[in-house]
C-alpha positions as CSV (number, residue, x, y, z in Angstrom):
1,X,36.2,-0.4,-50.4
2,X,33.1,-0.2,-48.5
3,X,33.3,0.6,-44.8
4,X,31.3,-1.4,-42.1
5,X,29.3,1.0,-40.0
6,X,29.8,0.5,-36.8
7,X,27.2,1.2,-34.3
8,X,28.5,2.3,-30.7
9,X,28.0,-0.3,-27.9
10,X,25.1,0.8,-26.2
11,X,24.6,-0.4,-22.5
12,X,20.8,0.4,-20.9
13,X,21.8,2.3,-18.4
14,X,19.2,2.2,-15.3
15,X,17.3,5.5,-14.7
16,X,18.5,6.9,-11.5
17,X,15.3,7.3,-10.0
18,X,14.3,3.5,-10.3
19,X,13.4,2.0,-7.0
20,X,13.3,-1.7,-6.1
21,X,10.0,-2.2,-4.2
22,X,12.3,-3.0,-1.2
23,X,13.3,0.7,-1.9
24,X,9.9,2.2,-1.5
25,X,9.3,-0.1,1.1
26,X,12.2,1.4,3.2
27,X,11.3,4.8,2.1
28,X,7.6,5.0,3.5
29,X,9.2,3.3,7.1
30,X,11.6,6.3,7.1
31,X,9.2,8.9,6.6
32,X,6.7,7.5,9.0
33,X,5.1,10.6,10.2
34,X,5.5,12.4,7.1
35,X,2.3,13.5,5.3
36,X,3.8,16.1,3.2
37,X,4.5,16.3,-0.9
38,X,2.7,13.0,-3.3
39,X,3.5,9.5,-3.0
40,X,3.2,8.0,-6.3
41,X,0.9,4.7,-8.1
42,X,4.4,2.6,-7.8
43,X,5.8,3.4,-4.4
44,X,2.3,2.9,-2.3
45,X,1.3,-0.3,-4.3
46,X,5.4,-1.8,-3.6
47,X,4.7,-0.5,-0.3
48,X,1.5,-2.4,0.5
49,X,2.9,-5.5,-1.1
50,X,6.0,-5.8,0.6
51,X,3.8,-5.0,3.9
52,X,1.1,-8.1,3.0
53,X,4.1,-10.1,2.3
54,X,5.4,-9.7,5.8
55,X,2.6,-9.6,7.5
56,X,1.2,-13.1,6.1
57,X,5.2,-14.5,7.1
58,X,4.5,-12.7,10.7
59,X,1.4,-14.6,10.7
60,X,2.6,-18.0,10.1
61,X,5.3,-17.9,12.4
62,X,2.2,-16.6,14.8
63,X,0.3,-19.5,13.8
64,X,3.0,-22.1,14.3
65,X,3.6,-20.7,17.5
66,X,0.2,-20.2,18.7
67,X,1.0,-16.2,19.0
68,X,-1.5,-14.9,16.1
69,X,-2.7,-12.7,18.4
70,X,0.5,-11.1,19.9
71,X,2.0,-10.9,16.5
72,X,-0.8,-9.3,14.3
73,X,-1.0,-6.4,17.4
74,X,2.6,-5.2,17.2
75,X,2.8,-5.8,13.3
76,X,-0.5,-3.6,13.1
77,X,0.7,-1.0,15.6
78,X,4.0,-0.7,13.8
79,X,3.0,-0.5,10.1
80,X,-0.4,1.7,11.1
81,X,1.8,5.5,10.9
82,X,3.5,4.0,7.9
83,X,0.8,2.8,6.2
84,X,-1.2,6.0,7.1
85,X,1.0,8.4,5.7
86,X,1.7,6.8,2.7
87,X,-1.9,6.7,2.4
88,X,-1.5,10.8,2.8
89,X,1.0,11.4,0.1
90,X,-0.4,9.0,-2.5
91,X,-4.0,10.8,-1.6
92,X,-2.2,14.3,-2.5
93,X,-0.8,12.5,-5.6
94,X,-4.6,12.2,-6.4
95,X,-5.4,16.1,-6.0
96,X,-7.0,14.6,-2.8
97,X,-7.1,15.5,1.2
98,X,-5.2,13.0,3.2
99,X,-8.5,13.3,5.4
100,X,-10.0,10.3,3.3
101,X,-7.4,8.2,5.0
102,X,-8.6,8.9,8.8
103,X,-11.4,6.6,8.7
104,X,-9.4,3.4,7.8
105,X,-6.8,4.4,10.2
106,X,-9.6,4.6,12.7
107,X,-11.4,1.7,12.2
108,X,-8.0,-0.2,12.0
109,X,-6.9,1.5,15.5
110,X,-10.5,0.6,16.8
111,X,-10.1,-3.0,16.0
112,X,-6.8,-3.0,17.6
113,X,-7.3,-1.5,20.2
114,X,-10.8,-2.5,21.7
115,X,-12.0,-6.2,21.1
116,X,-14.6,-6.2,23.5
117,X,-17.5,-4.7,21.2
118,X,-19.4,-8.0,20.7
119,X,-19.8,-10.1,18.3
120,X,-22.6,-7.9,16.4
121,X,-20.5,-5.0,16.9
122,X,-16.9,-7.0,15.5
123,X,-18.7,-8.1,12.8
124,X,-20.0,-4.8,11.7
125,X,-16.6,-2.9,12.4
126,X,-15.1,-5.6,10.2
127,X,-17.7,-5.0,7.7
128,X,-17.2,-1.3,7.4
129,X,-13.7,-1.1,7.4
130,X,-13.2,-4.1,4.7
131,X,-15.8,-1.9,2.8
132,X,-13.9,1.5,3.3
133,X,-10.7,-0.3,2.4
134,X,-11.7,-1.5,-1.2
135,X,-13.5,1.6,-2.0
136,X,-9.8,3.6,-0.9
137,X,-8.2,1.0,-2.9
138,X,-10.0,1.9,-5.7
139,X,-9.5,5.3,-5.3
140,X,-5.7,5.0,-4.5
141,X,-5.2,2.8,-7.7
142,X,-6.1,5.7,-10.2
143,X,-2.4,7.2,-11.7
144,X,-1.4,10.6,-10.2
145,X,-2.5,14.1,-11.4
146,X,-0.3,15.3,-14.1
147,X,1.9,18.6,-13.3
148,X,1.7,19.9,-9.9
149,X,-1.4,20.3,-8.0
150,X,-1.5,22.1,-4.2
151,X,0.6,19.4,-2.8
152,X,3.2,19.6,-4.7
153,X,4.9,18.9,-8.3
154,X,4.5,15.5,-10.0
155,X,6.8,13.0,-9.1
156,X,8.0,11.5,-12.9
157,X,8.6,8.0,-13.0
158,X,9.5,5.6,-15.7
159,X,7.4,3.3,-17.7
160,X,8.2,0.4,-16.3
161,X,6.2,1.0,-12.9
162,X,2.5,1.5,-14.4
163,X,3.1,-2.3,-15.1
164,X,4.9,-2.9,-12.2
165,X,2.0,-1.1,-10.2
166,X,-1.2,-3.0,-11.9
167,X,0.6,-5.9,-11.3
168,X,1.1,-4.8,-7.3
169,X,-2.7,-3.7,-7.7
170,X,-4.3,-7.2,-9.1
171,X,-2.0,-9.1,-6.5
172,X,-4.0,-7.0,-3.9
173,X,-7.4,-7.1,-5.4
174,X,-7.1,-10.6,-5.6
175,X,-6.2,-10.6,-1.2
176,X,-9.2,-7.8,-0.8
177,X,-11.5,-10.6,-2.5
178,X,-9.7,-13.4,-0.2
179,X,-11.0,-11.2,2.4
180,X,-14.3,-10.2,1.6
181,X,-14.7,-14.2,1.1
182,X,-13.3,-14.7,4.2
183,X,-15.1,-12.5,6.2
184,X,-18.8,-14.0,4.5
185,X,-17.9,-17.6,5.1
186,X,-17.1,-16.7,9.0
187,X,-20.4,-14.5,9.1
188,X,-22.5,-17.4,7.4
């Protein structure tokens, strides 16, 4: 008599620290002025994402309604602290001061808040901060220092996310280029 083996019915069971990007999302809008501990690779690139995604519905609905203006202020006021701090913690994640995320804050602020530099002087603001921006999104895109470092322990996550965060990270390179093209064809 031989005896089937039988192997146990094994479910995959989902890691509870997964987080949807909606998740991480949510998560950097609740800590809005928090600059403390590391953000990782996965949770500022869903971030950013879900942001650009908004912001580019925001702006349509500004565009149909002739309100681009009004609607690209309070969407940049409200996602600047966010986006800021997020900027902080996945900075930390690097081994990095948040410091090197006060000049894009600034320049963004500028642009908001002042628009009567000139035309020379927009241009150039525009310039610098686009140019900032790519070379912190280079720098953000690198994974996080393993073990802990002086901001705090590493934050483990699964697998899954340095796919899910490339993927997040060419989705944006491909908008920074949108931009930087863009930004040349209005110059020239």
């Amino acid at each position: 008599m031989s005896e089937e083996i039988k192997e146990p019915n094994v479910t995959a069971v989902q890691d509870e620290n997964m987080k949807s990007i909606f998740d991480c999302w949510s998560e950097a809008l609740r800590r809005f002025f928090d600059i403390n501990g590391r953000t990782t690779r996965y949770e500022f690139w869903a971030f950013q994402t879900v942001s650009l995604f908004i912001f580019l519905l925001a702006a349509l609905v500004g565009f149909i309604f002739n309100a681009y203006q009004i609607v690209f202020e309070i969407f940049a006021l409200y996602f600047l602290a966010p986006a800021t701090t997020i900027s902080v913690r996945r900075l930390h994640d690097l081994g990095q001061s948040g410091w090197w995320a006060a000049p894009i804050a600034g320049c963004g602020l500028m642009l908001l808040l002042n628009s009567e530099f000139g035309l020379i002087n927009e241009i150039m603001a525009v310039f610098v901060t686009l140019a900032y921006m790519s070379y912190l999104y280079w720098l953000l895109s690198a994974e996080g220092d393993e073990g802990e470092n002086t901001y705090g322990p590493k934050v483990r996550e699964p697998e899954i996310y340095n796919q899910d965060s490339r993927v997040f990270i060419t989705f944006m390179i491909v908008f920074l280029v949108g931009l930087w093209l863009t930004f040349f064809i209005c110059i020239f």
